[in-house]
Structure formats: C-alpha cells, structure tokens
TIKERO-697444 format. One line per 2 residues: number of its first residue (from 1); for each residue x, z, y of C-alpha. Coordinates in steps of 0.1 Angstrom, whole numbers, plus 5000, padded with zeros to 4 digits. Layout:
% residues N
NUM> X/Z/Y ~ ...;
This chain:
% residues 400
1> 5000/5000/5000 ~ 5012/4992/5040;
3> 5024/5019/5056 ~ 5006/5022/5090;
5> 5036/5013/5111 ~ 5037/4983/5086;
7> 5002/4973/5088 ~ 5007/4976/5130;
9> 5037/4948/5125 ~ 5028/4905/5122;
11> 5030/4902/5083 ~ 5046/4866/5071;
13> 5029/4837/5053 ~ 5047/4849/5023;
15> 5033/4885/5025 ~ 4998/4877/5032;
17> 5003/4850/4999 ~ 5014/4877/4979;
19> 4987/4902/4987 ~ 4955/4871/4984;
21> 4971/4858/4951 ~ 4963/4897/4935;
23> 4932/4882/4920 ~ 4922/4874/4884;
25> 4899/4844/4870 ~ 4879/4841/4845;
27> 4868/4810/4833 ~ 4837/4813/4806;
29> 4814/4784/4794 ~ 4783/4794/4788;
31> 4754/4772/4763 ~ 4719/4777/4754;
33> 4708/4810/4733 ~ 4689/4794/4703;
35> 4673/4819/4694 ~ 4661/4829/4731;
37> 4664/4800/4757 ~ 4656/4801/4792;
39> 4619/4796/4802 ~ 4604/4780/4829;
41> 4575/4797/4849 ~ 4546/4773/4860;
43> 4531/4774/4891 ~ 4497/4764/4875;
45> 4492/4780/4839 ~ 4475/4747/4830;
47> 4505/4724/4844 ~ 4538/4736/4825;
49> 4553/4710/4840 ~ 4553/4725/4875;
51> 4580/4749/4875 ~ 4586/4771/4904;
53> 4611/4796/4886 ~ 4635/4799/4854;
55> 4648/4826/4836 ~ 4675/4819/4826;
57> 4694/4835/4793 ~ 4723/4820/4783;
59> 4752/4828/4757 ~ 4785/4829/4774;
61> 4813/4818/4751 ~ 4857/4821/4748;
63> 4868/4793/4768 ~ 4905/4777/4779;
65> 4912/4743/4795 ~ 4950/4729/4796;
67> 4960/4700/4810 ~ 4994/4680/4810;
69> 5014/4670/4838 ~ 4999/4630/4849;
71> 5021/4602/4840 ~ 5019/4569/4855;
73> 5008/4556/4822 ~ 4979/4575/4810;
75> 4968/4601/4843 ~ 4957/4635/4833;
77> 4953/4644/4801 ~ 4931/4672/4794;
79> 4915/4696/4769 ~ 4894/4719/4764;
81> 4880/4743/4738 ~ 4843/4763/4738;
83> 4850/4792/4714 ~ 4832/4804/4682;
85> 4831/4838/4700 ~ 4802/4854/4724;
87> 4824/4872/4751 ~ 4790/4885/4774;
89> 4753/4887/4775 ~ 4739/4870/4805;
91> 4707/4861/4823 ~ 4696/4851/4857;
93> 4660/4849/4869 ~ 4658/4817/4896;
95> 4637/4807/4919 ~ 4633/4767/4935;
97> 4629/4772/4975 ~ 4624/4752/5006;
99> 4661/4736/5016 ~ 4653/4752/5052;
101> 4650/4792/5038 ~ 4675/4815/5036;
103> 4666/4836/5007 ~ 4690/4872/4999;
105> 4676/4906/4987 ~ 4641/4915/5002;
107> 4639/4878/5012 ~ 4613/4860/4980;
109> 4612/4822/4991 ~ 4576/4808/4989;
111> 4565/4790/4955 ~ 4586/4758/4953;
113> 4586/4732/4927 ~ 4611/4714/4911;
115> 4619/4681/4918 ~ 4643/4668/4893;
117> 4649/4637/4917 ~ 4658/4654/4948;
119> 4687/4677/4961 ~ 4670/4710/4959;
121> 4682/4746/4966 ~ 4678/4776/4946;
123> 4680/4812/4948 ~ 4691/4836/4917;
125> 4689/4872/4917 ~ 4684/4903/4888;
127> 4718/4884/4876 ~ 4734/4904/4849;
129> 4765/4899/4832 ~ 4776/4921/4805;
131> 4808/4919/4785 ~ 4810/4928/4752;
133> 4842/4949/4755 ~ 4821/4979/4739;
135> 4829/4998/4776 ~ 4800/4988/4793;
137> 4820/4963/4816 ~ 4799/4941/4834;
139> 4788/4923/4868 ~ 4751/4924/4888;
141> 4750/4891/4908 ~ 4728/4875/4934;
143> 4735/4835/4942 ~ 4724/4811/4962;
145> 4728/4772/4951 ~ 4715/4736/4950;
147> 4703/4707/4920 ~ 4715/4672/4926;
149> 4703/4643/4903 ~ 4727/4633/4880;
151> 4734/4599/4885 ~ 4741/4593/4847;
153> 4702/4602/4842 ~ 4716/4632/4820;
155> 4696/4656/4839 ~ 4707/4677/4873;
157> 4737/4692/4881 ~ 4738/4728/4895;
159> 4762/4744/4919 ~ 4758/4779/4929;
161> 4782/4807/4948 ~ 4775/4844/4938;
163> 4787/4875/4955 ~ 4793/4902/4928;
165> 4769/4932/4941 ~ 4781/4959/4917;
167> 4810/4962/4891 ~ 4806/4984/4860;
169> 4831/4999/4831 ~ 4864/4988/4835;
171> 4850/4962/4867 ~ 4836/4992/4884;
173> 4846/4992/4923 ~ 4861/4958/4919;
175> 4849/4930/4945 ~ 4848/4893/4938;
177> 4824/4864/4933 ~ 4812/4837/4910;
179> 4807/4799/4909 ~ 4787/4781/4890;
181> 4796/4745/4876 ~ 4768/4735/4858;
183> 4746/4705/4843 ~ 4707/4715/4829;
185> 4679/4696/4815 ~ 4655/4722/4829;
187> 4638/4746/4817 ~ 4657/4756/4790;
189> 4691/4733/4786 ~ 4722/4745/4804;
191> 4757/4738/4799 ~ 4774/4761/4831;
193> 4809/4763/4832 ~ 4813/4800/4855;
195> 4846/4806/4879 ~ 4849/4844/4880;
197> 4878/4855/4911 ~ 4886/4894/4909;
199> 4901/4910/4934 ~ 4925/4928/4914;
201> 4956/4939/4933 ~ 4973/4961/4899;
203> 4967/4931/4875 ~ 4948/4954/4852;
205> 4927/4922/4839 ~ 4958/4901/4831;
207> 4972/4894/4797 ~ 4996/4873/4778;
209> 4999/4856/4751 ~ 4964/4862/4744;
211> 4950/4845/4713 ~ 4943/4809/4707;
213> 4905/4801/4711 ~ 4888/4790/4680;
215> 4865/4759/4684 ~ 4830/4757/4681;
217> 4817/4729/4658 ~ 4803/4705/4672;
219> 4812/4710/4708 ~ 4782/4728/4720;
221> 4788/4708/4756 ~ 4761/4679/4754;
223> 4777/4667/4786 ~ 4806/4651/4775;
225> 4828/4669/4801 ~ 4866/4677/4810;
227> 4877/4701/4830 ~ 4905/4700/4854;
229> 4915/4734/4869 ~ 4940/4733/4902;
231> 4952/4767/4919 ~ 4958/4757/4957;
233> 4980/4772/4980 ~ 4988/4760/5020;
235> 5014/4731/5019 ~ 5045/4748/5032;
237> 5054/4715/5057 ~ 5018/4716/5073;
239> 5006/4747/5086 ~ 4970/4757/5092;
241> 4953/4747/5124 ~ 4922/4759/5139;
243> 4903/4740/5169 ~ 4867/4750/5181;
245> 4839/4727/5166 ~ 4823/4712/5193;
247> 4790/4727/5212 ~ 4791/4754/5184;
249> 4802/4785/5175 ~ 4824/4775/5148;
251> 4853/4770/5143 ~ 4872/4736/5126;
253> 4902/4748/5101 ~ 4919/4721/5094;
255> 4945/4724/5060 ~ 4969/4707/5039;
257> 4968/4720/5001 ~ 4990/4715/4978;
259> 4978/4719/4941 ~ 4996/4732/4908;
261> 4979/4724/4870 ~ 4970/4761/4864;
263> 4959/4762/4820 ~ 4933/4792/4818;
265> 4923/4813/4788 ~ 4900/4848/4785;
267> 4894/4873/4756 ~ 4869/4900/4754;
269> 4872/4928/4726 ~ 4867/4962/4723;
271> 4885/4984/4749 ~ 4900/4951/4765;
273> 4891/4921/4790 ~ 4919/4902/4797;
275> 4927/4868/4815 ~ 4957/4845/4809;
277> 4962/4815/4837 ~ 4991/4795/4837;
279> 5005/4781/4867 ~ 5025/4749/4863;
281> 5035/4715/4880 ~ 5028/4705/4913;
283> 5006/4674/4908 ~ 4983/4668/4940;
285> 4974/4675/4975 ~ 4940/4682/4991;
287> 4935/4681/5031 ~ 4902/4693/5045;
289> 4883/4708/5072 ~ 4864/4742/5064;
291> 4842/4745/5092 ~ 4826/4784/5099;
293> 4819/4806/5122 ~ 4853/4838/5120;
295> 4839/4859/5140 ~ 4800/4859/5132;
297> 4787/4900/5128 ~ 4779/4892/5094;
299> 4801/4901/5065 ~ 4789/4871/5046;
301> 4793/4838/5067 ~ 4781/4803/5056;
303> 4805/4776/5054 ~ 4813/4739/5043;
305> 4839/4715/5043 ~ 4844/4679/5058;
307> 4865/4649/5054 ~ 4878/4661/5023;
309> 4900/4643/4996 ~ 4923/4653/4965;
311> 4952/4632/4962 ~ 4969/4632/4931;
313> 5007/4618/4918 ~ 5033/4621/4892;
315> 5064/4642/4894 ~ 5080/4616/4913;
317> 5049/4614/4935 ~ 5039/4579/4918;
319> 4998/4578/4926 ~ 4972/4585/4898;
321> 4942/4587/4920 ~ 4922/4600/4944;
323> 4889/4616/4949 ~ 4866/4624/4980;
325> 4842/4656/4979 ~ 4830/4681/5002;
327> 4818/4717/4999 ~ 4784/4711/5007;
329> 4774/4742/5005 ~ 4798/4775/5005;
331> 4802/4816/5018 ~ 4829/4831/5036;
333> 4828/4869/5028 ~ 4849/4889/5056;
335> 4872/4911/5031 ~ 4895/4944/5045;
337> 4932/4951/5025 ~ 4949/4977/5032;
339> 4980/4960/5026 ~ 4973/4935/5054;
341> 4969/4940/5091 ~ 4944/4913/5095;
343> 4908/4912/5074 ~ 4908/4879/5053;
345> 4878/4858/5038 ~ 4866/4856/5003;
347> 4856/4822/5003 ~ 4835/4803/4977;
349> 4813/4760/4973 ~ 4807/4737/4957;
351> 4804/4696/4963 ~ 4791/4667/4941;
353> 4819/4635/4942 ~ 4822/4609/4967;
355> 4845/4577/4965 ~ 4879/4581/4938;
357> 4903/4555/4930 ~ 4928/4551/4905;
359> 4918/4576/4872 ~ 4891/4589/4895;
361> 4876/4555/4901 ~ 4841/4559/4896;
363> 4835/4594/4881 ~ 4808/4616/4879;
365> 4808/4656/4882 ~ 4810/4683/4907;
367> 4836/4706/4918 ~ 4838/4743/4927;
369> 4861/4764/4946 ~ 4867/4801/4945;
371> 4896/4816/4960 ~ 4908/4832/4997;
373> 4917/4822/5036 ~ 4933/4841/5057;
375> 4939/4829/5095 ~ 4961/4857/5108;
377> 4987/4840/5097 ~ 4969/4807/5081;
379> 4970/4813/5044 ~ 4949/4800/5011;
381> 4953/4809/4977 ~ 4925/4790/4954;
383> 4912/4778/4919 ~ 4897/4744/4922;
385> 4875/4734/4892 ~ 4870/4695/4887;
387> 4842/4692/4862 ~ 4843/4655/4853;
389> 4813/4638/4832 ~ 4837/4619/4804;
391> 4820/4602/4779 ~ 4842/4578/4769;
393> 4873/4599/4772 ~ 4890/4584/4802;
395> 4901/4623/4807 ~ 4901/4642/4773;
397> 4903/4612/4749 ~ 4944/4610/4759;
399> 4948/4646/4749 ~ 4981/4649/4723;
C-alpha cells in the first residue's frame, strides 16, 4: 500500500500499469441446462410468441482458448475447448425494454417485446453466479445490454456489461464486472461466452499450471465460433490524449493500443478458484476514441467508443488484417486504490463488426472489452474478446 507522502507525489505510467494490471479474468462458456432451459415469459398467456422477459438458466462450463502467433501464411490460428466439467450455477432473469429507458435497481422498464429483427436493449437483474468450489463463492449481478440480428440468420447476438453488486466466499469484498459475448435463439438457446475482470491486487485467484480442460463431445457451441483473446496496454510511443467533445460535457480520449495473444484457462474445485492467463506475442494495435463524461457525479458513467480499428501483423509486422468495431454500448465505473493518488475507471462494452480486411475480411461476431483507464497519468490495461462466427474454419480449422 502508498504511503501517504507517496500517494501525495505524480506516480509514473509504469506504477499506475502495475497497480491496474492486479486483476484476474475468468473466461467461462456457458450452454443450455437440458434438463432446465431458460423460459420465455409471454406478454399474452394465449401468444407465447410474444416474449417480454427470459429467465435465463444456464450451465456454465471449464473453458480455455489459445492462440498462435499469426504468420503471413495462415493468420491466426486458434482453439478452443468447452469442458466436460460444470464450474457454476447461473441464472439471470431479463427483461426487453424501450432503447430510450435507462433501467437499474428500483427502475422496472415497461412490458417490451422482442423483436428478433431489430437492435434491441435489455436489462438483467436477480443475476446469480455460484461457483461450485464447495465455499460458497459466488457473484450477484445486474447488467444492462443489447440483441442485434445475426446477419448469418443463426439467431441474435447478445452483448451485455455487468457490474458485480456483491462478492461471496472467497469473492467476498472483491469488486469487478462481467461481459457477456453471446449468441441465443431465444427463449431458451444460449451459447454466452462471459469475461469476468477481478480486482484482485494479492493474486489470490491466480494459478499455474492448472490442469488441461477436458472436451465436451460434440462441441456444445452450435455457433461455430473462435475465440481470440488480446490483453491491451497504451502503446509506449503514443501517449494518451484527451480533447473536450464538442457542445458536450464529455470528453474525447483518444488511444493507441498495442495488443499481446493472452491464452486463458480456469478451474473450480473444492477449496479452490483459480485463473491461469498467459501473456505472449505482440501481434496487433487498436487506436480508438472512448468518448465519456470524467467527471459526471455518478460512480457509474456511460460510455462508447468511435472510429475504432484493430490492426493486426506478424512478428516482423507483415499485415494479417484488420477489423473495424465500436463499443456501442459501454460503463465507466469511477474506482479508488489506495495505492494510486488518482481514482481510475473500471471500464467495460461491447460492439458488433464493421468492415475487416485480410483474415478478417468479411467476418461475423462481436467483441467485448473488460479492463481499466486511468487518465492521471493516461494508462489502460485490457482483455479484448473477438468472438468470430467460423463455420468453415478460416480461424480454428488451421489449429496444429
């Protein structure tokens, strides 16, 4: 901890890093509960078809992805295993509301219906996640997030940013939040991939080696999907700048990323809950505008990006692609260290894909962020998750 005299001193780039990396993430892919899947609640008993609200049960699985450094050759080649093993009980209960409410606790949206072929935003509360550590760890979870139409006619993808509300057993105290990567054929289908980021300044939820993850036969994701995970820290040659937005409040930080493979595996036993991410190569950059409001009274700020793009490259920078996408929808959460002078933000979105070239020529998916800012100095540490729709294997098929 900062001595007082410390915490009264400018602290460098490379002391705010340190203290914003002192997070764990858990990566968990979560599948349909046979035996109990969601349900849909109809506006009109007599028309199930109108459905204002889901419950949502799910059964949360073991999960790593890997990927190896691109090659001019074949790109990225990438894998990923959904394990045998439930890790968690989990169930939300959401709600469809009108794109213009702001729902939060206290705050029920009016009876919306979904519309499979529109954008439409949802609210999710009563969110319990239980881990099956046999300690009674476990998260309660309120989120806010959209559906988009999947282009592929597969169904509608779902991206979501929760703020943990309470921590229990071993998680007790801790803050962090959750995205949600997902793809549903509603009511009952969902394949969500969920982005946990724990503050967790002692590492007590790191481990390594931790056990290979045994596969699930046949993959239980009926999406076809790769995963691509990128941990993202300010480019050292390109410092943060910020610039008021225009007849607004808010403010324009503009950033150069650069991006590192990071390969991610989690186990969950009794007495232990451990994470094991791997950082690796450098193998991309990613400039983009975040554009909120720093010094709004609320604790819990919206936010969104523009004029985004990932750029991606070889070890000896020879190009592999790039991709365009935006944070459409995202939360800053003002957070207090007492090893910085400075508050920093929690930040959290998500963005369906624009325009790629190269191996991201034409994709499908949506990506999530979850990670920190700080601005006093300007500092990011981040997990990106690219969730790609890969049927024919342009991703995962190269795997060796």
């Amino acid at each position: 901890m900062a001595s007082p005299e410390a915490a009264s001193q400018a602290q460098s780039s490379q002391e705010v890093l340190r203290v914003l990396k002192q997070a764990t993430y858990f990566v968990i892919f979560a599948v349909p509960n046979p035996s109990s899947l969601s349900v849909g609640r109809p506006l009109l008993p007599f028309i199930p078809q109108l459905i204002y609200g889901i419950d949502v049960t799910e059964v949360p699985h073991r999960f790593s992805s890997s990927a190896l450094p691109p090659t001019a050759e074949k790109g990225f080649r990438v894998h990923k295993t959904i394990g045998t093993k439930q890790i968690a009980k989990q169930q939300f209960k959401l709600l469809l509301m009108p794109n213009n409410f702001e729902a939060g606790p206290g705050r029920t949206p009016p009876p919306t219906v979904l519309l499979p072929f529109l954008v439409q935003r949802f609210w999710m509360h009563d969110g319990h996640f239980d881990f099956l550590d046999d300690q009674d760890a476990g998260l309660r979870l309120v989120a806010a997030g959209r559906f988009f139409p999947a282009p592929s006619g597969l169904g509608v993808y779902a991206g979501a940013v929760a703020e943990v509300i309470e921590g229990l057993g071993q998680l007790q105290g801790l803050r962090g939040n959750v995205v949600i990567n997902g793809i549903t054929t509603p009511p009952d289908q969902f394949a969500n991939l969920f982005t946990f980021r724990v503050v967790d300044p002692e590492g007590k939820l790191q481990g390594t080696p931790l056990p290979p993850v045994e596969a699930e036969e046949p993959d239980p994701d009926y999406t076809y999907s790769s995963v691509l995970n990128l941990m993202a820290e300010v480019h050292p040659d390109d410092p943060i700048v910020v610039a008021p937005l225009p007849n607004s409040s808010k403010q324009q930080v503009h950033l150069l990323e650069r991006l590192r493979l990071v390969n991610t595996n989690l186990d969950v036993g009794p007495g232990y809950l451990k994470a094991d991410n791997v950082e690796s190569e450098v193998v991309g950059e990613r400039r983009t505008t975040f554009v909120f409001n720093p010094n709004d009274s609320l604790d819990t700020i919206p936010l969104y990006s523009t004029n985004s793009e990932f750029t991606f490259f070889t070890g000896s920078r020879q190009p592999i692609g790039t991709l365009q996408v935006d944070l459409c929808e995202g939360r800053a959460f003002r957070t207090s260290s007492p090893d910085l002078s400075h508050p920093y933000f929690r930040i959290a979105g998500y963005g369906f894909y624009g325009k790629g070239t190269g191996q991201f020529k034409d994709i499908e998916g949506m990506l999530t962020m979850n990670g920190a800012l700080s601005l006093t100095p300007g500092v990011t540490s981040s997990m990106y998750t690219l969730r790609i729709l890969d049927p024919h294997g342009h991703f995962r098929a190269l795997w060796s």
